[in-house]
ZATOR-256451 format. One line per 5 residues: number of its first residue (from 1); for each residue x, y, z of N, C-alpha, C, CB. Coordinates in pm, whole numbers. Glycine has a CB too. Example, Ala and Ser with C-alpha at 12.3 -4.5 7.8 and 13.67 -1.06 7.14 Angstrom:
2
1> 1319 -569 780 1230 -450 780 1320 -330 780 1131 -447 905  1285 -225 708 1367 -106 714 1290 3 787 1408 -60 572 $
This chain:
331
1> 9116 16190 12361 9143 16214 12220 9057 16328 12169 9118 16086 12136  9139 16426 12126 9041 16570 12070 8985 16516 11918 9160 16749 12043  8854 16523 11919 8757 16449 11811 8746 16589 11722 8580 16376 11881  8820 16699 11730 8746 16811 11582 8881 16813 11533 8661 17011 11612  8829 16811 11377 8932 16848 11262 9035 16982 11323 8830 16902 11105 $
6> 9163 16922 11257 9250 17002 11286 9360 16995 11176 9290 16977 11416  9432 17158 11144 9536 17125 11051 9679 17049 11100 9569 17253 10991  9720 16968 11003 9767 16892 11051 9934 16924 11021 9700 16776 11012  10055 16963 11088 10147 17057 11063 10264 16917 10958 10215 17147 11246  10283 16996 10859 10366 16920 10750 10535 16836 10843 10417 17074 10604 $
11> 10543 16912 10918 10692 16858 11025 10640 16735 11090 10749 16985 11175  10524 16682 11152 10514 16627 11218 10445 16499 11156 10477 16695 11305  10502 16495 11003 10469 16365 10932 10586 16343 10866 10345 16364 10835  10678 16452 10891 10789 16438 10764 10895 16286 10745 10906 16579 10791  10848 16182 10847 10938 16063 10760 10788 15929 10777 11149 16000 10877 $
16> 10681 15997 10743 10546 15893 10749 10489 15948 10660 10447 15876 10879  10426 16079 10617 10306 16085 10560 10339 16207 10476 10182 16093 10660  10306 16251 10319 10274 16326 10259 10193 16307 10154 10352 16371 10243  10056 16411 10219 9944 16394 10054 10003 16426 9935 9808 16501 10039  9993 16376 9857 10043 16406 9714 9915 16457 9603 10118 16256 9654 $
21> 9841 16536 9656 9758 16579 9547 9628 16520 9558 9816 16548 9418  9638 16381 9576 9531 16318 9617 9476 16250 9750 9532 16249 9547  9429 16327 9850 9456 16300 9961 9295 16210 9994 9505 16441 10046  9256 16242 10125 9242 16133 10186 9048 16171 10150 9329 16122 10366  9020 16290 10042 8900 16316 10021 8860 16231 9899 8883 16458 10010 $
26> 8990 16165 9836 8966 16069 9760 8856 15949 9747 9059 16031 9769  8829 15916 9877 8729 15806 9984 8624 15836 9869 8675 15859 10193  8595 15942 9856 8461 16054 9855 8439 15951 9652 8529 16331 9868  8499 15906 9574 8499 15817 9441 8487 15666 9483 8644 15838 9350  8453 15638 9601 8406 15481 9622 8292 15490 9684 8499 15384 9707 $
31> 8199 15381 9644 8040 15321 9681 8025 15362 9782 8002 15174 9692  7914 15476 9803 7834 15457 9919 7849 15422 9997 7766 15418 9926  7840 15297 10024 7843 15162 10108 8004 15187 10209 7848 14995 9974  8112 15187 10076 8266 15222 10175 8296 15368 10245 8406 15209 10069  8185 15483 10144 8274 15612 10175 8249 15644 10330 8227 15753 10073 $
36> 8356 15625 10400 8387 15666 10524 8324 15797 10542 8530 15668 10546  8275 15789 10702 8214 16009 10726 8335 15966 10794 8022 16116 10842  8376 15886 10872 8502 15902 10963 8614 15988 10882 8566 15745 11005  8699 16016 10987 8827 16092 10881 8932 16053 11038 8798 16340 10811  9001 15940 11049 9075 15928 11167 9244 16021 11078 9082 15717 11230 $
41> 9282 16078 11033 9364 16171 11028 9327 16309 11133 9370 16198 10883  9241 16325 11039 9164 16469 11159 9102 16416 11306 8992 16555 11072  9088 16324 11307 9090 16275 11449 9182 16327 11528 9107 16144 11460  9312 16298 11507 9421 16306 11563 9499 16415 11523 9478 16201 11551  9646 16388 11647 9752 16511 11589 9876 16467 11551 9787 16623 11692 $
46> 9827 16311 11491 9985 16302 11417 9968 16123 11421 10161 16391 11539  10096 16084 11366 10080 15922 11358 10178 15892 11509 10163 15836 11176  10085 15759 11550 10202 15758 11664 10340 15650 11642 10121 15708 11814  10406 15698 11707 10530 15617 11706 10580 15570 11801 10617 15665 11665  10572 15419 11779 10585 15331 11879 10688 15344 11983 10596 15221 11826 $
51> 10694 15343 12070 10794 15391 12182 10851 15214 12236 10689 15510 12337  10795 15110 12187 10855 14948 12184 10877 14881 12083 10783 14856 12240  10914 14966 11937 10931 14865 11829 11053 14811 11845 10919 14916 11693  11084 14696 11775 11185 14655 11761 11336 14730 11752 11153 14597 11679  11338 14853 11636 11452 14933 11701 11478 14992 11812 11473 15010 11651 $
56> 11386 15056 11878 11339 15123 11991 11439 15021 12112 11142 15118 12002  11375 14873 12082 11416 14821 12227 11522 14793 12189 11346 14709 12305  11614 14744 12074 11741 14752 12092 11826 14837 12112 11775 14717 12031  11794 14974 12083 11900 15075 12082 11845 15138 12245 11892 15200 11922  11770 15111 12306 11757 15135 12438 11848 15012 12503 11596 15140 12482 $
61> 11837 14906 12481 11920 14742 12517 12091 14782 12513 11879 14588 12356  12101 14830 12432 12282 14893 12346 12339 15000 12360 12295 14916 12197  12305 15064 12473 12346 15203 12440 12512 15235 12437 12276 15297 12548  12576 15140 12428 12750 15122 12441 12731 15079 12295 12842 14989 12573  12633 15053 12217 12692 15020 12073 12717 15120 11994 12612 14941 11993 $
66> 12818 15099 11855 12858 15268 11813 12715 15305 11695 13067 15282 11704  12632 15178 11674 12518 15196 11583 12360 15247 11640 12505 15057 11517  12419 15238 11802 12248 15268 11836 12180 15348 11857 12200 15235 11912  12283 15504 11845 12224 15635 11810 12176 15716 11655 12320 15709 11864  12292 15617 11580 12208 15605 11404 12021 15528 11452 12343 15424 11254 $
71> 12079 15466 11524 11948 15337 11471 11826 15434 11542 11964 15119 11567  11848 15490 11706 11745 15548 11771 11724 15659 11663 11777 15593 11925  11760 15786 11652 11752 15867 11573 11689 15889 11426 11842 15878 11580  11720 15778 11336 11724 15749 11225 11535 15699 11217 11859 15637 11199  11530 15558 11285 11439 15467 11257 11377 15461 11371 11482 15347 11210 $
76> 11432 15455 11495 11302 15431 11630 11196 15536 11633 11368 15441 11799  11264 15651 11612 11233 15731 11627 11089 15809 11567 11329 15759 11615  11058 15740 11438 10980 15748 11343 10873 15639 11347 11053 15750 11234  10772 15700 11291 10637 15719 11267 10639 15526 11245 10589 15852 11114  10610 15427 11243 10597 15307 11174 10485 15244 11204 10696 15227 11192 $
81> 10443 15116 11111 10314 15079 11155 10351 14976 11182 10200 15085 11081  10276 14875 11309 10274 14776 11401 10247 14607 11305 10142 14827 11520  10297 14542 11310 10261 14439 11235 10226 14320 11390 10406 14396 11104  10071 14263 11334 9970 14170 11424 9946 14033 11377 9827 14233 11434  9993 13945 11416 9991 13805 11399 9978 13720 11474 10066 13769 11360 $
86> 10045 13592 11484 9988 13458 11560 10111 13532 11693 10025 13244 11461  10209 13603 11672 10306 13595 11758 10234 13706 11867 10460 13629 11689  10091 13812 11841 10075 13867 11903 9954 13822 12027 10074 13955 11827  9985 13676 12081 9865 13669 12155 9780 13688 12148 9851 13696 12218  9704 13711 12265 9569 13758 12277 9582 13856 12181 9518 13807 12416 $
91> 9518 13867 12124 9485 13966 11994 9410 14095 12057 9373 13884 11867  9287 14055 12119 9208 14179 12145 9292 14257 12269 9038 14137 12190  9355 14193 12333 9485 14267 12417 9549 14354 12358 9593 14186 12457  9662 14257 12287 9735 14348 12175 9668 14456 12116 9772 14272 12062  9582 14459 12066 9570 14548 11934 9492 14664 12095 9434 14464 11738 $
96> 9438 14621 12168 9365 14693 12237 9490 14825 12298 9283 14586 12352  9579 14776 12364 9676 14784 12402 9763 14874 12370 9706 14703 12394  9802 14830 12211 9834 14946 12122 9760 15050 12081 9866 14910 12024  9651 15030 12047 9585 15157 12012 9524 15254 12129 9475 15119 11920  9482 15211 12218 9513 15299 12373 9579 15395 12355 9591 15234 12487 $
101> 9733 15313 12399 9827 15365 12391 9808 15508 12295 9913 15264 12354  9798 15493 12188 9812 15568 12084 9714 15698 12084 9795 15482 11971  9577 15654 12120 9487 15750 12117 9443 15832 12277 9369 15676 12048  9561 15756 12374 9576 15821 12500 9669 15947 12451 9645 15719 12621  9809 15917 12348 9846 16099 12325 9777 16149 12202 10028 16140 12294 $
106> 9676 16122 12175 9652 16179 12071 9681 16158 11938 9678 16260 12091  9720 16059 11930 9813 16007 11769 9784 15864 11697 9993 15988 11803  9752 15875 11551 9655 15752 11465 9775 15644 11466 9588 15800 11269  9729 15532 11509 9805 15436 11520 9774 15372 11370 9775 15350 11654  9897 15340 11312 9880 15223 11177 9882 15039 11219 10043 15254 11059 $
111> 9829 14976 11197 9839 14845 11237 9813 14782 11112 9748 14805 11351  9933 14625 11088 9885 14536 10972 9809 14418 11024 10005 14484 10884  9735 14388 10987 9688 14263 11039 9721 14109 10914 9506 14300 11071  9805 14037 11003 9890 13957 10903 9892 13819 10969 10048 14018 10877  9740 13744 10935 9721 13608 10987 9619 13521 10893 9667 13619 11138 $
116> 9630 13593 10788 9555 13475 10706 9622 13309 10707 9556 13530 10541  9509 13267 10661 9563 13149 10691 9619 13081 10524 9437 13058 10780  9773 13009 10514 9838 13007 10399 9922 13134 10344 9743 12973 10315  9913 13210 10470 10021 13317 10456 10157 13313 10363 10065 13333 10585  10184 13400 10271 10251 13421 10229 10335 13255 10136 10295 13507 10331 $
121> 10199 13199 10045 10207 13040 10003 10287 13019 9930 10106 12978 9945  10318 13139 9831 10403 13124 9747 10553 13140 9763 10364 13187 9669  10576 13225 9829 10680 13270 9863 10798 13226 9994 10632 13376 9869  10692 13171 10055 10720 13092 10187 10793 13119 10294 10767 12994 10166  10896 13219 10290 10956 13352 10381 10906 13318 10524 10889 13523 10328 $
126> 10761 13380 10512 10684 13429 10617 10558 13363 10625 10665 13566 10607  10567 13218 10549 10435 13103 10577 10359 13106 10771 10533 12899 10543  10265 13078 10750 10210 13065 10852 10052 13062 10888 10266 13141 10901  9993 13165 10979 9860 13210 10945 9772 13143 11069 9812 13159 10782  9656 13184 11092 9582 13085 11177 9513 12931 11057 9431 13199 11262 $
131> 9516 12876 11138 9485 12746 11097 9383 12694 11020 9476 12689 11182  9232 12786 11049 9127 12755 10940 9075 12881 10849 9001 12692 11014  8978 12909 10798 8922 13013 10822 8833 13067 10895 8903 13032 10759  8801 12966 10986 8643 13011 11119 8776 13085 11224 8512 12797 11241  8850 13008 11256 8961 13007 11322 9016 13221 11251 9076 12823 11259 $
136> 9033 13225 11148 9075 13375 11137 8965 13455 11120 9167 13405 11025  8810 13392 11105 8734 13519 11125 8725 13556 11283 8583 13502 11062  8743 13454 11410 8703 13506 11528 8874 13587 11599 8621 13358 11627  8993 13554 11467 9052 13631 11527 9061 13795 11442 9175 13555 11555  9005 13817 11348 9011 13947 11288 8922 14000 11375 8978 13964 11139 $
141> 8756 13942 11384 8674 13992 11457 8724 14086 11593 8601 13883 11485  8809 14018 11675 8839 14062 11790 8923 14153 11724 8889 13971 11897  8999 14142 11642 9101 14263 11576 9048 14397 11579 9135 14240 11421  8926 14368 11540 8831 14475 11492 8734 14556 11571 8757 14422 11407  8758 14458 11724 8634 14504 11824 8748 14569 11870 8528 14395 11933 $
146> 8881 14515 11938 8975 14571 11976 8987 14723 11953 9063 14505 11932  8974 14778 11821 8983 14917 11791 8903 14988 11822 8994 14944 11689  8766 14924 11852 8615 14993 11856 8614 15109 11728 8584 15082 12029  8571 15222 11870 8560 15395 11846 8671 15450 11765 8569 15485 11992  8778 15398 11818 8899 15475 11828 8973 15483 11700 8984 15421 11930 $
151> 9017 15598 11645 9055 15634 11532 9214 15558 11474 9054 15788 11549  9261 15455 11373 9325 15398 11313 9322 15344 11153 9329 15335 11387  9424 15330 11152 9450 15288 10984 9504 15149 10976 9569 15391 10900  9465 15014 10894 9506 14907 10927 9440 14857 10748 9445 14843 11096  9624 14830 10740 9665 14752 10639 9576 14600 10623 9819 14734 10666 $
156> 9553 14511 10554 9489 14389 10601 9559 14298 10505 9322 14386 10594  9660 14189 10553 9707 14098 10467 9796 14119 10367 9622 14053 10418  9907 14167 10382 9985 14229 10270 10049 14078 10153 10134 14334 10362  10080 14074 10068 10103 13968 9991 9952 13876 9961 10220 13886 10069  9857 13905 10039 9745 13808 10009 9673 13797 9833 9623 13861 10119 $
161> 9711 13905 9778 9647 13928 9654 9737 13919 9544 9585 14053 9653  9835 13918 9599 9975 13891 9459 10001 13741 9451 10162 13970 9502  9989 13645 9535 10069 13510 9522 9926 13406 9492 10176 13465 9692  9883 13411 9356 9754 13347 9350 9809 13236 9259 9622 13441 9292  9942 13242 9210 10023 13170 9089 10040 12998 9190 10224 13281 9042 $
166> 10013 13007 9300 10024 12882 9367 9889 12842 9452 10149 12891 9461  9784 12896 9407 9675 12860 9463 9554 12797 9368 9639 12972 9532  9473 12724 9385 9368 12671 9299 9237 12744 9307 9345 12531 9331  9152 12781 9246 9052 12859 9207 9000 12831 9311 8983 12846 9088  8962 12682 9439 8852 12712 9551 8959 12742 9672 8729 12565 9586 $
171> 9107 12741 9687 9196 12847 9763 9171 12962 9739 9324 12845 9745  9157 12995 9607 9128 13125 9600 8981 13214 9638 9158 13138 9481  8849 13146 9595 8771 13221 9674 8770 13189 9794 8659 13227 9640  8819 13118 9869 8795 13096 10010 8919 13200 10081 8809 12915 10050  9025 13248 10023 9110 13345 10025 9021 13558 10070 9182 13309 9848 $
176> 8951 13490 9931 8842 13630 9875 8748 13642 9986 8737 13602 9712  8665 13498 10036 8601 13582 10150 8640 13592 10279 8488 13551 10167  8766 13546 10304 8855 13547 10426 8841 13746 10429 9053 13453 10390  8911 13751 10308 8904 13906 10333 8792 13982 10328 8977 13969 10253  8706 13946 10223 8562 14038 10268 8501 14053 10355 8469 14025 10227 $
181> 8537 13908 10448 8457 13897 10546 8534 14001 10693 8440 13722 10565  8712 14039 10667 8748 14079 10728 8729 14269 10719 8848 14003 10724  8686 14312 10582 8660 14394 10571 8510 14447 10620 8698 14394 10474  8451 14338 10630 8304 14376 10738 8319 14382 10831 8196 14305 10758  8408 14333 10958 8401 14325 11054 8475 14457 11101 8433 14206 11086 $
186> 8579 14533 11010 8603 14670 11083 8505 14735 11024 8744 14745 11070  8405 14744 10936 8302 14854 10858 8203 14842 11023 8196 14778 10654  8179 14706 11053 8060 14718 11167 8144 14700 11288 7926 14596 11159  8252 14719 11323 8344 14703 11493 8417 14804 11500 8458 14571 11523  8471 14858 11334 8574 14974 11403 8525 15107 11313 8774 14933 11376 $
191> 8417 15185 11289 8378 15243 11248 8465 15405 11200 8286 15220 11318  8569 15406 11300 8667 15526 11279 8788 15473 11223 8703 15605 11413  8805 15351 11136 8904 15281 11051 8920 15322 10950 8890 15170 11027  9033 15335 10869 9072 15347 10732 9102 15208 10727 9190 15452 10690  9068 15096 10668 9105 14963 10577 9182 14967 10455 8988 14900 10530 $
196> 9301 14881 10434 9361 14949 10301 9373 14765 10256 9550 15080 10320  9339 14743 10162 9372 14564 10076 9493 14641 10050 9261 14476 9899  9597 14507 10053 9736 14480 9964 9720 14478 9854 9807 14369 9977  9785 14554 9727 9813 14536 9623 9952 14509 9548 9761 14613 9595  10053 14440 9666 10139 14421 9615 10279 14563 9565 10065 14351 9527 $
201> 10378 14517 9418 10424 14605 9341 10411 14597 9250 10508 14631 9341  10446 14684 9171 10459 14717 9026 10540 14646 8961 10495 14839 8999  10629 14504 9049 10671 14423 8935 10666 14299 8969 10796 14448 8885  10514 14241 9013 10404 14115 9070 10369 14092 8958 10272 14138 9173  10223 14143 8938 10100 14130 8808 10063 14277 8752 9936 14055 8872 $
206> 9991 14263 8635 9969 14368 8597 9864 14418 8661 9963 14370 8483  9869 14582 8645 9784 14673 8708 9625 14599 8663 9818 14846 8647  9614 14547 8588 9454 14477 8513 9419 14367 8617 9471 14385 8325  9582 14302 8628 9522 14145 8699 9502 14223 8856 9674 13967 8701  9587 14310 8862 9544 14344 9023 9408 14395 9050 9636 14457 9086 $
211> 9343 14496 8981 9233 14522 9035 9154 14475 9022 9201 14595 9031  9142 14316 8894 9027 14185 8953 9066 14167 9035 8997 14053 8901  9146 14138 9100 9185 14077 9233 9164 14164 9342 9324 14038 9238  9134 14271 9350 9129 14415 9497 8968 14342 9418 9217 14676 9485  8884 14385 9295 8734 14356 9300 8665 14269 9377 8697 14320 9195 $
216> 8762 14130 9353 8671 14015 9430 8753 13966 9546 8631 13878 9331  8789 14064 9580 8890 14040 9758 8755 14151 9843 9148 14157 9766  8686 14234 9761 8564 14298 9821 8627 14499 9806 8536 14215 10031  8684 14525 9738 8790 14646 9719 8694 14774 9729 8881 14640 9558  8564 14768 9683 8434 14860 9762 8462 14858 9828 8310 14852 9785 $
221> 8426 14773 9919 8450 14807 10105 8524 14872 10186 8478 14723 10172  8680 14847 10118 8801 14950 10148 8783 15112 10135 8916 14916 10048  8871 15096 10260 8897 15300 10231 8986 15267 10075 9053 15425 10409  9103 15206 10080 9195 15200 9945 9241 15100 9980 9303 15305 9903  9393 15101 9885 9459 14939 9882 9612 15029 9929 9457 14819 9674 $
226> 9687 14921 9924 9863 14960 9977 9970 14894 9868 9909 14872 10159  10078 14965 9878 10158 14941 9755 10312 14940 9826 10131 15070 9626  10384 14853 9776 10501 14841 9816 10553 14813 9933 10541 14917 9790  10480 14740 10013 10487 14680 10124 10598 14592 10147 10383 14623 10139  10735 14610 10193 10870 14520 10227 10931 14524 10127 10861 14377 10265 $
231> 10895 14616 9960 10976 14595 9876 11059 14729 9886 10914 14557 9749  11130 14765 9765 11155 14863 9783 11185 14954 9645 11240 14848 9872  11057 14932 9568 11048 14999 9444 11068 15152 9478 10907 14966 9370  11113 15218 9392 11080 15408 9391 10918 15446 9428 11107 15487 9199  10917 15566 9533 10798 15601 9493 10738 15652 9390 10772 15649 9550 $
236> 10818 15702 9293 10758 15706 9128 10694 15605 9068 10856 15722 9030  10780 15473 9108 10749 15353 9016 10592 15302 9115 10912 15210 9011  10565 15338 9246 10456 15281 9266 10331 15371 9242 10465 15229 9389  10405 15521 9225 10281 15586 9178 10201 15540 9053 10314 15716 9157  10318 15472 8913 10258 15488 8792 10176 15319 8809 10386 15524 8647 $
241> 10221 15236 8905 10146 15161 8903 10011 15175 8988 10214 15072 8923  10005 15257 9078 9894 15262 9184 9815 15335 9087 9922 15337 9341  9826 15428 9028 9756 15503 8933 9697 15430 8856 9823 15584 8864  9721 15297 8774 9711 15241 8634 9614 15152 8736 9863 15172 8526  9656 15094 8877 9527 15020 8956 9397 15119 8937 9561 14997 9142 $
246> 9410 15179 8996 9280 15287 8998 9246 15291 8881 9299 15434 9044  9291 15402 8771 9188 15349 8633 9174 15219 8519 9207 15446 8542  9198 15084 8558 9174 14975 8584 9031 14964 8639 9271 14934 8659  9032 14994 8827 8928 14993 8878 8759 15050 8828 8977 15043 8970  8856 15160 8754 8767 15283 8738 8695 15245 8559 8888 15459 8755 $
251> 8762 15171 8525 8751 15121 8339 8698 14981 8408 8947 15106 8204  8704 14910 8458 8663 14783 8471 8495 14716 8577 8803 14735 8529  8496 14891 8673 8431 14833 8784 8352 14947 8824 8524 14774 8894  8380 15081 8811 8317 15193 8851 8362 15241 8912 8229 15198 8889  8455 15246 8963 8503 15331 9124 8625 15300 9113 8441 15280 9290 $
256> 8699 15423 9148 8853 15440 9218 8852 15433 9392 8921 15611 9170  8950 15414 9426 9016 15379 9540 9197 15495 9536 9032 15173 9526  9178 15549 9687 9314 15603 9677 9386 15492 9715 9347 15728 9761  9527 15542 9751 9642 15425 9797 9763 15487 9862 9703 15336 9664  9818 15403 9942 9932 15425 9981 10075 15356 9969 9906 15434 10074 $
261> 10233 15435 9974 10275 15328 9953 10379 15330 10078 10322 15309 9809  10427 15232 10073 10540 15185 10181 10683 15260 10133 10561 14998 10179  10719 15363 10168 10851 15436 10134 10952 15355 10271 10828 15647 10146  10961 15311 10316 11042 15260 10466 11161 15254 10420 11005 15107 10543  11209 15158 10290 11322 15092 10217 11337 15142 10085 11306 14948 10208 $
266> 11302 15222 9988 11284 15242 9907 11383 15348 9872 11174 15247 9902  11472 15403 9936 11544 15525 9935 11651 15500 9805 11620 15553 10090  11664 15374 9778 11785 15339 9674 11690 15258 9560 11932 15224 9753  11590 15248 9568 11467 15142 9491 11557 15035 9507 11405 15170 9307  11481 14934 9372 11500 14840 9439 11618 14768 9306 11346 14766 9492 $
271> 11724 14664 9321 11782 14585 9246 11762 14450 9194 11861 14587 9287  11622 14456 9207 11567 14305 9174 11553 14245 9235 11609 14229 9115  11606 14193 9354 11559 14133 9477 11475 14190 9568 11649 14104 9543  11405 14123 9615 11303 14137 9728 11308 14083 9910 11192 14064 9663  11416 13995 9892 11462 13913 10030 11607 13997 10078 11500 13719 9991 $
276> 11585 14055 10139 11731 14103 10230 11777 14138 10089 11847 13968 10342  11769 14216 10002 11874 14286 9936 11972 14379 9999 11820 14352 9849  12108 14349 9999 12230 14460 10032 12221 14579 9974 12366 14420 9992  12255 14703 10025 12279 14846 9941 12119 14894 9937 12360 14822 9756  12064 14854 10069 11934 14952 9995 11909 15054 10097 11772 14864 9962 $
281> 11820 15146 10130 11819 15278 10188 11683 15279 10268 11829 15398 10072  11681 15340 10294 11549 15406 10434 11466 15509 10325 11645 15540 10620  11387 15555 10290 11296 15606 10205 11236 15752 10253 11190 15502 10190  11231 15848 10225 11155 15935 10245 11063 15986 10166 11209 16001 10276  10918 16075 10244 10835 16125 10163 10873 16222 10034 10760 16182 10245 $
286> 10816 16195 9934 10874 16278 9805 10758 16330 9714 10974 16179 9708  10747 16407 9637 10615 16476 9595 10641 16406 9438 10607 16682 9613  10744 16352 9445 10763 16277 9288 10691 16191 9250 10875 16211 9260  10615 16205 9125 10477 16132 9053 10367 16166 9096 10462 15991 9064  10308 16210 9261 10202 16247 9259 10105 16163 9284 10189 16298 9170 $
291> 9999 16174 9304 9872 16027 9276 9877 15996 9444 9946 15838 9143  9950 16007 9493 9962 15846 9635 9891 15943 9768 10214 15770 9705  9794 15844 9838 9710 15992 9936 9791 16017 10093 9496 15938 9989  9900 15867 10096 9974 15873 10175 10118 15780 10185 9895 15865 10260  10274 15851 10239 10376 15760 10201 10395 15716 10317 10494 15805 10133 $
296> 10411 15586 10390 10372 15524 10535 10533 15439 10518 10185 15402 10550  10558 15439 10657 10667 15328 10672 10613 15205 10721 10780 15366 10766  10566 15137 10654 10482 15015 10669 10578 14880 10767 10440 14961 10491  10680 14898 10657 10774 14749 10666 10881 14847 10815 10905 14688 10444  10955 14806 10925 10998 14841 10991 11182 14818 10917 10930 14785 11113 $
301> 11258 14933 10894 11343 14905 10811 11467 14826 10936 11383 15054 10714  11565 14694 10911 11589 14675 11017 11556 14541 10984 11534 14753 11116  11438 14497 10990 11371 14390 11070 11365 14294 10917 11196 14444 11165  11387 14183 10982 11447 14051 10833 11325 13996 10732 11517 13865 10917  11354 13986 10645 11244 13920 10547 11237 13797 10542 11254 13949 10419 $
306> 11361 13715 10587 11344 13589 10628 11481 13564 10620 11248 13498 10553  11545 13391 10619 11676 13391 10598 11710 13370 10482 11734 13319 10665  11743 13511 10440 11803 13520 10288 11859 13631 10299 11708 13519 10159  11946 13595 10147 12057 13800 10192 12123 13825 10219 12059 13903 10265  12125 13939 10270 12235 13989 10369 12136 13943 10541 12274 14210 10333 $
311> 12026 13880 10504 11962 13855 10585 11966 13704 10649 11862 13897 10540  12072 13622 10614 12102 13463 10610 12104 13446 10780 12275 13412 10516  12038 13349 10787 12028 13306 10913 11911 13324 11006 12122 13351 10964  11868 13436 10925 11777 13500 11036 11628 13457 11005 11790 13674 11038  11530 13503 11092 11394 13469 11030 11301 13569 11026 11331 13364 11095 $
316> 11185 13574 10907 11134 13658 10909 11052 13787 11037 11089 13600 10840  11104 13881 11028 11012 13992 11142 11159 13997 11210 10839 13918 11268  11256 13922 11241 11410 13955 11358 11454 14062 11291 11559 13825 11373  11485 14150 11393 11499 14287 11388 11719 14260 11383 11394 14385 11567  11788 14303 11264 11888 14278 11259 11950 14440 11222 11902 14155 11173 $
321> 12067 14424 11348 12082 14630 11366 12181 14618 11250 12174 14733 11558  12269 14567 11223 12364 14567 11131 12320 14618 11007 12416 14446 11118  12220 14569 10959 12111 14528 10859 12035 14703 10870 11991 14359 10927  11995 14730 10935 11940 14847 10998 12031 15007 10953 11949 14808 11170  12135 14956 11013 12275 15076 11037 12284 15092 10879 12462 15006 11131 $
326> 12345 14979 10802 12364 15006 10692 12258 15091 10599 12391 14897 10654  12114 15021 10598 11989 15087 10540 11974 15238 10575 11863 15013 10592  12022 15326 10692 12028 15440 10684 12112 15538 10586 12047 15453 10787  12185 15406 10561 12336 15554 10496 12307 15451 10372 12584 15572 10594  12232 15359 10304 12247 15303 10208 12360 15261 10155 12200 15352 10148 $
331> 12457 15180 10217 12555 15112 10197 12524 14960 10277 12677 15197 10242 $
């Protein structure tokens, strides 16, 4: 992996990443304590893209289907970030495994790490999680040794900070130091990490209630937080909310945080639903609103939110091509 800064060519992010004004020197307005010297962008020469995601292996599985050159082309093909859970085994394998991989060609791997325990409580989709919390600090830990040296960006817990409407005040700090405690363990295991807390969307809680909630989830510690993760608001609409987080942060606490958002699905925003909505689109980077330090395909477009929808039957993370095909051409 070539370790000196390098410019980084605008083509070779064009359906993952565009700074919008506020890029990744942003770090440089949070505590001491979080501001990264690392810079795993300049580490590398690009984001990598998984060569086994879920589209990948079907449209390699299909090649007699009339959808699996939309699907290779469209979505395998592109930049996405890896989602890590109970389904990924050995953990320090996995994550080891993948990021290898990644920093053997030269390219920043994104990874979510998505095993809290009471996963997703409210909503219940995608319930699950490891079982205690001793139980998810020794598996983040390894999450975190897994990466070491090596230069990556990793989401932590997406939904963990929006669904508090079904939890009781000692769920909830025991929630809060699940994550602080997970945010120490990449500050002292993976030292060339960007960490980003979930913040949900712009039509959860208000920008006020969110950044108590990024405060005492430990939101210092973070490089930033993430926005629009599986939904599929406009990237306008998550700029004016990611923005209103930050000076929130910045009126309430001292410090801003940049952010990113999940463009994957967002190409048609969104119609009010959040579970397998029909008619929605594949998302691209857009310079519209401004504010966001990076637009990531977080959610793998394709792959089910659970069984609901146009998504009935299926269960959350099943990669459904039908579902897929359509989301390219937004029909």
């Amino acid at each position: 992996m070539r370790r000196l800064l390098r410019t980084l060519a605008a083509s070779a992010f064009a359906c993952l990443l565009l700074p919008l004004g506020a890029g990744p020197g942003n770090a440089t307005t949070a505590t001491p304590a979080a501001a990264a010297l690392a810079d795993p962008i300049g580490m590398t020469s690009g984001f990598y893209t998984d060569p086994h995601s879920n589209p990948a292996v079907w449209a390699a599985a299909n090649p007699g289907d009339g959808r699996a050159a939309a699907i290779r082309d469209n979505i395998a093909s592109r930049p996405m970030a890896r989602w890590f859970g109970a389904w990924s085994g050995d953990i320090g394998a996995s994550v080891g495994s993948y990021v290898g991989a990644a920093d053997a060609a030269d390219k920043l791997p994104v990874l979510i790490a998505y095993n809290i325990p009471g996963r997703d409580a409210c909503g219940g989709h995608s319930g699950g999680g490891a079982g205690t919390p001793a139980a998810y600090r020794t598996w983040i830990s390894a999450f975190a040794s897994a990466i070491g040296s090596r230069p990556a960006l990793v989401v932590i817990e997406p939904d963990s900070l929006g669904d508090f409407s079904c939890l009781d005040q000692a769920r909830i700090d025991e929630r809060n130091a699940m994550l602080r405690g997970a945010l120490a363990e990449f500050r002292n295991r993976a030292p060339n990490t960007w960490t980003y807390l979930d913040a949900g969307n712009p039509a959860w809680i208000s920008a006020a209630t969110m950044a108590q909630h990024l405060e005492g989830a430990g939101a210092r510690e973070a490089h930033g937080f993430s926005l629009n993760i599986s939904n599929y608001f406009t990237t306008g609409e998550n700029t004016s909310y990611g923005n209103a987080i930050s000076s929130a942060l910045s009126a309430s606490y001292g410090y801003t945080k940049p952010y990113v958002i999940d463009t994957s699905r967002n190409g048609n925003g969104s119609n009010g639903q959040w579970c397998n909505p029909g008619g929605r689109k594949t998302g691209t980077p857009s310079q519209t609103g401004g504010g966001a330090e990076m637009l990531l395909w977080l959610k793998t477009p394709g792959e089910s939110d659970g069984n609901c929808g146009v998504g009935g039957g299926s269960a959350a993370g099943q990669f459904l091509p039908e579902v897929a095909y359509k989301m390219i051409f937004g029909y």
